[in-house]
VEXKOL-982871 format. One record per atom (N, C-alpha, C): x, y, z. Coordinates in steps of 0.05 Angstrom, whole numbers, padded with zeros to 5 digits, always signed. Atoms other than C-alpha are relative to their C-alpha. Layout:
N
XYZ
...
END
This chain:
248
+00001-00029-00007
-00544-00221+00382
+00026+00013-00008
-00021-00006+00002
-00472-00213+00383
+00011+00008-00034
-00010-00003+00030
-00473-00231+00302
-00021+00022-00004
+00020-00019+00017
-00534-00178+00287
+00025+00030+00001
-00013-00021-00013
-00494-00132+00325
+00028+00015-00017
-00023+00002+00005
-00429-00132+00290
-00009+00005-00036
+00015-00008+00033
-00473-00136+00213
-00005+00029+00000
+00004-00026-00005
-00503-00072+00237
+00022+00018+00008
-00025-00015-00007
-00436-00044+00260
+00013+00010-00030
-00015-00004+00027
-00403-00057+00194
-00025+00014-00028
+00023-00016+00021
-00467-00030+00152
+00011+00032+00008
-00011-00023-00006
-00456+00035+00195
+00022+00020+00000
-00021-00014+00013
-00386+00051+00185
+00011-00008-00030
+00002-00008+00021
-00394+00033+00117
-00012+00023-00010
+00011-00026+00016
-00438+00081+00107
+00020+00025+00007
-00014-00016-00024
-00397+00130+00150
+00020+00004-00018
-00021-00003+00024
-00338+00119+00096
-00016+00009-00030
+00000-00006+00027
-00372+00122+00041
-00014+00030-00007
-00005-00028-00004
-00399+00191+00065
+00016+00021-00010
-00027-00016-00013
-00331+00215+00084
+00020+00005-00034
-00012+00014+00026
-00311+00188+00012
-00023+00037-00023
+00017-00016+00016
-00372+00233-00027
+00003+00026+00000
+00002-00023-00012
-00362+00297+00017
+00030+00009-00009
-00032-00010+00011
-00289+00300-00007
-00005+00000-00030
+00000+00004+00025
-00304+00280-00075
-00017+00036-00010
+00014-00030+00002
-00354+00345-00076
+00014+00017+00008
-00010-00017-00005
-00304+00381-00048
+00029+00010-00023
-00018+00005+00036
-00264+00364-00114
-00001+00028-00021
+00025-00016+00014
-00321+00417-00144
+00013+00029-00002
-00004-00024-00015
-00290+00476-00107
+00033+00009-00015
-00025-00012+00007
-00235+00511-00143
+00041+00011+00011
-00024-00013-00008
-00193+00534-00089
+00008-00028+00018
-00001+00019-00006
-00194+00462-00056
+00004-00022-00020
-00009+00009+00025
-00183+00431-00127
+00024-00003-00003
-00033+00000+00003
-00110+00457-00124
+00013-00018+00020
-00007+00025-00016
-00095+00414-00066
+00001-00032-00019
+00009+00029+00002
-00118+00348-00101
+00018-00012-00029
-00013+00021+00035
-00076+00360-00172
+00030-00017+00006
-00022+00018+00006
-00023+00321-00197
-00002-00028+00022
+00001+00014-00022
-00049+00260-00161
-00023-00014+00010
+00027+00001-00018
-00114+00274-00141
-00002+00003+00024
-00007-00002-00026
-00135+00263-00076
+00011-00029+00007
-00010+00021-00007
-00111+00194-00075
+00033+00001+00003
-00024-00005-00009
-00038+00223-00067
+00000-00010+00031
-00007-00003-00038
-00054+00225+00020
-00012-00027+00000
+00003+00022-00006
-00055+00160+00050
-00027-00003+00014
+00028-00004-00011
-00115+00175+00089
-00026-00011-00014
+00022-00005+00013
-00163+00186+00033
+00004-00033-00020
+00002+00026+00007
-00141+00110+00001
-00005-00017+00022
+00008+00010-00020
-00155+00088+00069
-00028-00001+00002
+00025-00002-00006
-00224+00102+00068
-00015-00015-00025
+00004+00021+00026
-00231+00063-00005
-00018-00023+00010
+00002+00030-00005
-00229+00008+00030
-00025-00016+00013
+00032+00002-00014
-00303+00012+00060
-00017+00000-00020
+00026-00012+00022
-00336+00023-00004
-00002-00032-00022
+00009+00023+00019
-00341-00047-00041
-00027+00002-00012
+00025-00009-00003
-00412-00035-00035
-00018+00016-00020
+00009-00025+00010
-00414+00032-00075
+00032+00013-00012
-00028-00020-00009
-00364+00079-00076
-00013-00007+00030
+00011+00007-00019
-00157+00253+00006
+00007+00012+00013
+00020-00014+00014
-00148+00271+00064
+00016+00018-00016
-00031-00014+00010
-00108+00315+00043
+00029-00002+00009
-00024+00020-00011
-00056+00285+00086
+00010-00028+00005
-00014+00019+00001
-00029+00224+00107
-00032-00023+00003
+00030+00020-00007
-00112+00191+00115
-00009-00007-00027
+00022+00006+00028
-00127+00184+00034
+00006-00031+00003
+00000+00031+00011
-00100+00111+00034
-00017-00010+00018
+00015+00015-00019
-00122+00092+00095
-00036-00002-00010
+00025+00002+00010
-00201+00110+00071
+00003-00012-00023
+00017+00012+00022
-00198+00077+00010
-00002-00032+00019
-00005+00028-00001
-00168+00018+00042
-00029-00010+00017
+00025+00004-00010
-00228+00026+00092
-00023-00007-00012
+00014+00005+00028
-00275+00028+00046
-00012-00024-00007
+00002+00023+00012
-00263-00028+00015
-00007-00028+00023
+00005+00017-00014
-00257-00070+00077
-00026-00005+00014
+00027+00001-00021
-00323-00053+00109
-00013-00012-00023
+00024+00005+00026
-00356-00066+00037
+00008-00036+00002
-00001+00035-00002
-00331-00132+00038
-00008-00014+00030
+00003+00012-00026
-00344-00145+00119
-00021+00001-00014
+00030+00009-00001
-00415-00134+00105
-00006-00009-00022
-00004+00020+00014
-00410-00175+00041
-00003-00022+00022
-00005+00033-00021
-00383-00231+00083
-00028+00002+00018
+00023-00004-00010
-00446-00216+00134
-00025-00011-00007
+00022+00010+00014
-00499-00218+00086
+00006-00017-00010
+00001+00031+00009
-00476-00277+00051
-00004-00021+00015
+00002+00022-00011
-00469-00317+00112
-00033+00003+00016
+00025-00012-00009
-00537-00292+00136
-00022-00025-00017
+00010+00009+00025
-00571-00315+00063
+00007-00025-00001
-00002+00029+00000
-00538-00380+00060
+00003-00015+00026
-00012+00023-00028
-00526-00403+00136
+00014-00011+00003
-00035+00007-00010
-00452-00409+00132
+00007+00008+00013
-00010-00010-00023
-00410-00405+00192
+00025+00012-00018
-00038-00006+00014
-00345-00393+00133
-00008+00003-00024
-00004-00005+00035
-00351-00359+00059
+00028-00015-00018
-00024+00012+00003
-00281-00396+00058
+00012+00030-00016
-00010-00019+00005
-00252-00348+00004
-00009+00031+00009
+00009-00021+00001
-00290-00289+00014
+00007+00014+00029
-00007+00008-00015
-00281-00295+00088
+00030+00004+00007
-00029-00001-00012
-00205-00307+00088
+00006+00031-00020
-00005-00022+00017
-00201-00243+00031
+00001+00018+00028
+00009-00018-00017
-00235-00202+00088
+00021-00003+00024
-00022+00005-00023
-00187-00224+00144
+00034+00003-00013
-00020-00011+00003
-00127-00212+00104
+00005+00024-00005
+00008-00039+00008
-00145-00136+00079
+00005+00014+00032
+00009-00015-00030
-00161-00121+00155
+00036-00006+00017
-00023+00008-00018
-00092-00155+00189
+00022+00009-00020
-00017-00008+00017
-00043-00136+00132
+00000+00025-00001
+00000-00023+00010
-00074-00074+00119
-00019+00024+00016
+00016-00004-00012
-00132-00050+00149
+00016+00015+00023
+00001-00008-00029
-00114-00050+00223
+00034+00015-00001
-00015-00011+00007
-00037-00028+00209
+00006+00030-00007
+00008-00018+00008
-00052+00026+00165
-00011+00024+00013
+00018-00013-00022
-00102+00057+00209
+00011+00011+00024
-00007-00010-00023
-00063+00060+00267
+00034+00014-00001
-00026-00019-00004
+00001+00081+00244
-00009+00036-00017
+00015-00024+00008
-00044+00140+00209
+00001+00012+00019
+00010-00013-00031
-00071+00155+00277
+00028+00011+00016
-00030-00002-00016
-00002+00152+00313
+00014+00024-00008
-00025-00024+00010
+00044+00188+00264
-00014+00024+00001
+00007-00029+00007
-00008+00243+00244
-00009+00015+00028
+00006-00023-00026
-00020+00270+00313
+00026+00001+00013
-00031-00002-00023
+00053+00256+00343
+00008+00026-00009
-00015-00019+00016
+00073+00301+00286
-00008+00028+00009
+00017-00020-00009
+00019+00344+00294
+00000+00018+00027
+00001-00004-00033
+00027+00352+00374
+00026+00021-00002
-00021-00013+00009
+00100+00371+00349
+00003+00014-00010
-00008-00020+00010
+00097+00418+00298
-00019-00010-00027
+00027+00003+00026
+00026+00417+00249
+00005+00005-00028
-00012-00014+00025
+00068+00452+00197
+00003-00025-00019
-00023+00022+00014
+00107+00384+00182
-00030-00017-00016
+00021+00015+00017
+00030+00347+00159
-00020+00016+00002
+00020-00012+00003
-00027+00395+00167
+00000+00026+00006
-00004-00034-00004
-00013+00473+00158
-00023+00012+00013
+00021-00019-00022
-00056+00520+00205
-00014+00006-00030
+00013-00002+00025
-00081+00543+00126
-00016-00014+00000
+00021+00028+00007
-00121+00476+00114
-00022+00008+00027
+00024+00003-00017
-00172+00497+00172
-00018+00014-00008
+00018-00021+00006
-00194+00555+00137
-00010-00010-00022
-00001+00018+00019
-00200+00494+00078
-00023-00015+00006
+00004+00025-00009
-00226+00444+00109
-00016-00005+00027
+00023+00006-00021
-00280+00430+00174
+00028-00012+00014
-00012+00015+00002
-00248+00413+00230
-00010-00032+00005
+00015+00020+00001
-00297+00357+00245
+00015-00028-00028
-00012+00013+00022
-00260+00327+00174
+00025-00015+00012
-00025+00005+00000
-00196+00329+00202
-00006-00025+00022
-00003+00025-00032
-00214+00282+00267
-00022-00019-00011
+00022+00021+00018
-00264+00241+00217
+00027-00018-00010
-00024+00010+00011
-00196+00224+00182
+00015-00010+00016
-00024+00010-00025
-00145+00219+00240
-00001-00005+00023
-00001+00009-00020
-00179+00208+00299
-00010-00028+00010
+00013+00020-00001
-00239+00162+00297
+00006-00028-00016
-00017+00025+00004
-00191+00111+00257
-00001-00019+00023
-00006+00016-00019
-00170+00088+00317
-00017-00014+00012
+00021+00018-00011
-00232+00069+00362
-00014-00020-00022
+00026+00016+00025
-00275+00041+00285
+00024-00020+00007
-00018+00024-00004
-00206-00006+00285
-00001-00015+00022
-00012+00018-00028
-00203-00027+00351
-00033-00018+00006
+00014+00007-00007
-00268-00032+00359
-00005-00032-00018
-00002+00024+00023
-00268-00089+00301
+00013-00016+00011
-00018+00016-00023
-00207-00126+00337
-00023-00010+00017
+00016+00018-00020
-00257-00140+00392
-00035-00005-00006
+00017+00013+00015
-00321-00148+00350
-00003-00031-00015
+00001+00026+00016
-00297-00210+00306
+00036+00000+00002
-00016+00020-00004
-00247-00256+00304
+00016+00000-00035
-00008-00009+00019
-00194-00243+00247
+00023-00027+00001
-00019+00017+00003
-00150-00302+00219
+00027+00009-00001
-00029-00017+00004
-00067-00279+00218
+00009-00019-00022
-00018+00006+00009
-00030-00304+00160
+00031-00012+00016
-00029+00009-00024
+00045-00330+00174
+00008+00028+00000
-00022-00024-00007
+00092-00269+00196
+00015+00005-00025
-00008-00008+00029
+00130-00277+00125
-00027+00012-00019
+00023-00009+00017
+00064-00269+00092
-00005+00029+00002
+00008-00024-00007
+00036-00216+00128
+00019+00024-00003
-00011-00017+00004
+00092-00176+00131
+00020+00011-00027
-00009+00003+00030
+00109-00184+00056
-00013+00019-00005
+00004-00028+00013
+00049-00152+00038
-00010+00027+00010
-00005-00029-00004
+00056-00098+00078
+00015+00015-00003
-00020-00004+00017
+00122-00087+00047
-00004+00006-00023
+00009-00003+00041
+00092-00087-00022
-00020+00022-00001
+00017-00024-00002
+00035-00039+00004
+00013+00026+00005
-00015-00016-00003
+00084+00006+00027
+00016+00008-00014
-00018-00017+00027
+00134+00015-00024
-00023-00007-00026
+00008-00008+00032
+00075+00021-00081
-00016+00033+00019
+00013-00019-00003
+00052+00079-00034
+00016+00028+00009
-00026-00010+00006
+00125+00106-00031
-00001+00006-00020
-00010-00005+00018
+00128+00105-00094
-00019+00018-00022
+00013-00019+00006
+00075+00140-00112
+00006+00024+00015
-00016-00036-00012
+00104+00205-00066
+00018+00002-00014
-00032-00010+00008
+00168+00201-00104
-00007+00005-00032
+00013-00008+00025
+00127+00200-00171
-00013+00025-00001
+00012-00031+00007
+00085+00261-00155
+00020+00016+00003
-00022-00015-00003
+00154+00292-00132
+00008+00009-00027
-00032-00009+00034
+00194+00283-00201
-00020+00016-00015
+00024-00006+00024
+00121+00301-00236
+00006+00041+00007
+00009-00028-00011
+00115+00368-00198
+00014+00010+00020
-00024-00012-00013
+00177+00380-00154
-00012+00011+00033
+00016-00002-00021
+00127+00385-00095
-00003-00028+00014
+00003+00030-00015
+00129+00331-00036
-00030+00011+00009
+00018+00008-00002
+00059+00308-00015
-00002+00015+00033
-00007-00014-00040
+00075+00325+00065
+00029+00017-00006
-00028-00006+00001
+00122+00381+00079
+00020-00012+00022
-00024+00002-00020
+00156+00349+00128
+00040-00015-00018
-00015+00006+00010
+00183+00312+00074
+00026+00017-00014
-00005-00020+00016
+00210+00376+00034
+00037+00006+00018
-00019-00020-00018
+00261+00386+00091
+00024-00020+00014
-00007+00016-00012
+00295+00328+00086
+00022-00006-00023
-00017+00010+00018
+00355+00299+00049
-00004-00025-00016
+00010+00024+00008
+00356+00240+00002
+00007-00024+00022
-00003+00026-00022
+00387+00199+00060
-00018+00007+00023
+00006-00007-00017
+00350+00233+00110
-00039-00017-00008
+00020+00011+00017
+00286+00204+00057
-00005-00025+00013
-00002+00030-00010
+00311+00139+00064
+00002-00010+00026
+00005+00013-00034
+00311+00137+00143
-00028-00003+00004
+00028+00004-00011
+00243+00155+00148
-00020-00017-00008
+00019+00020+00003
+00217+00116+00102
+00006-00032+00010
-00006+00025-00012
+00253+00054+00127
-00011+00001+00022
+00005+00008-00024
+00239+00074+00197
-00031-00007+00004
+00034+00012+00004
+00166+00081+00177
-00013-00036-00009
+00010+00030+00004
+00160+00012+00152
+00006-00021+00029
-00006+00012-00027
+00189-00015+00218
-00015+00004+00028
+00020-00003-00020
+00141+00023+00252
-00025-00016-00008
+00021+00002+00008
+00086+00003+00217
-00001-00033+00002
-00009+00029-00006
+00117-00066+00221
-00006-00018+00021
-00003+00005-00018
+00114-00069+00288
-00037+00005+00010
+00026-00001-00002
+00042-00043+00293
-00017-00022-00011
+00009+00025+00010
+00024-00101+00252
+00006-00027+00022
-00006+00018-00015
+00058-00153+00301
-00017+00010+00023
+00016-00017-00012
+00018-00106+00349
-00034-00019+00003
+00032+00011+00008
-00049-00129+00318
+00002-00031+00001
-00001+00030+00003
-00033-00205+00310
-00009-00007+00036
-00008-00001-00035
-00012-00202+00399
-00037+00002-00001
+00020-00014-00003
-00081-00163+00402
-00017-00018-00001
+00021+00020+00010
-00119-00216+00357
-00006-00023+00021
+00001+00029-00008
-00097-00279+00400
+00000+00004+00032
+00011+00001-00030
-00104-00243+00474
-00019+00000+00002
+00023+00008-00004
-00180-00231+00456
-00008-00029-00014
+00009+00022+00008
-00190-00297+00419
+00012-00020+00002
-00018+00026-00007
-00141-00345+00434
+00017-00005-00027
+00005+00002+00018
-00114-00387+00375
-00027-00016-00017
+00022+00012+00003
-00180-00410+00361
-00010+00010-00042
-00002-00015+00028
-00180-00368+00291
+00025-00006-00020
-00039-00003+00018
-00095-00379+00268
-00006-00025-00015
+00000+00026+00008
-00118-00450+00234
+00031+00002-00031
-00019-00003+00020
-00075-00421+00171
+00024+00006+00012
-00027-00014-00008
-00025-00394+00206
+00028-00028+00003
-00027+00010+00000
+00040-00438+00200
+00008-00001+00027
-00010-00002-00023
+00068-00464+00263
+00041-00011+00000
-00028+00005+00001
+00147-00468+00268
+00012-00018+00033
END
């Protein structure tokens, strides 16, 4: 019951992304919502590569949610991959396919997601100017905006206590979240030099060292949200899942 349950879960917010994915893409169409997306696209906002990540299957937002949906995206397309395969053949383990899916989700996935959720409303609570101008409503639904930055949170969590997610070692894991992070740095500092426009203004208002705090402190946060999710993994499941995991 528990496994139908959890197949049907991941069908659902696949579809749910790959929606969220189409309805932006059509919103591509629109001339005055067009200008938002150049030099970049919409895969500039972390958000809208966040939602990617659900779409294996098939097939931003404009702020800090494009990565996060692709990355979504992609990960649900492959959960329910993994699903139906083990369904079809009556394996308890796709082995690779399997451990693919459990590293996307703990590296990236659940990370991702929640430091989305975190930063873009702390900011937001603080001063909307710094990631989502009062402008963008008259843009944008706001139903979009809490599609992007709110319901992250519960689809993630709810997954954490759905299935049982293997952790990498701590060097691993937090490598390539290091490597995810500065190629998604470095794409803000590329659309910068291209077009002299930062991606978020909060950035705009900031020095080059003042750059380099946030993005360091950001990876420490996001660092820590990751050690976050591992804690999380092994209070609901024990180590009954860490078989890879390196013991020191």
């Amino acid at each position: 019951m528990t496994k139908t349950f959890t197949c049907i879960y991941h069908f659902l917010v696949l579809s749910w992304y790959i929606f969220l994915n189409y309805y932006v893409a059509q919103n591509e169409t629109d001339k005055v919502k067009s200008k938002i997306f150049a030099y970049g696209g919409k895969w500039k906002y972390m958000t809208l590569l966040n939602m990617l990540k659900h779409r294996t299957a098939g097939f931003g937002i404009y702020q800090s949610g494009s990565f996060r949906q692709l990355l979504q995206t992609i990960f649900y397309g492959v959960a329910c991959l993994d699903d139906v395969l083990k369904r079809i053949r009556g394996r308890k383990d796709m082995t690779f396919l399997t451990a693919f899916r459990d590293l996307l989700f703990t590296t990236l996935a659940f990370p991702i997601s929640t430091f989305v959720f975190l930063a873009f409303w702390i900011l937001f609570l603080y001063n909307r100017n710094l990631v989502y101008p009062k402008a963008l409503d008259t843009v944008f639904p706001m139903w979009l905006n809490h599609a992007m930055h709110t319901l992250i949170l519960p689809i993630t969590l709810t997954e954490v206590i759905l299935r049982q997610h293997s952790y990498p070692s701590k060097k691993t894991g937090l490598t390539l979240l290091a490597a995810g992070s500065f190629a998604y740095i470095s794409r803000i500092l590329w659309i910068y030099f291209e077009t002299g426009t930062w991606v978020y203004p909060l950035l705009a208002k900031l020095s080059p060292v003042g750059l380099a705090a946030v993005f360091s402190l950001s990876y420490i946060f996001i660092a820590s949200i990751y050690l976050l999710g591992e804690k999380l993994n092994h209070w609901k499941w024990g180590d009954m899942m860490q078989p890879r995991k390196k013991r020191k």
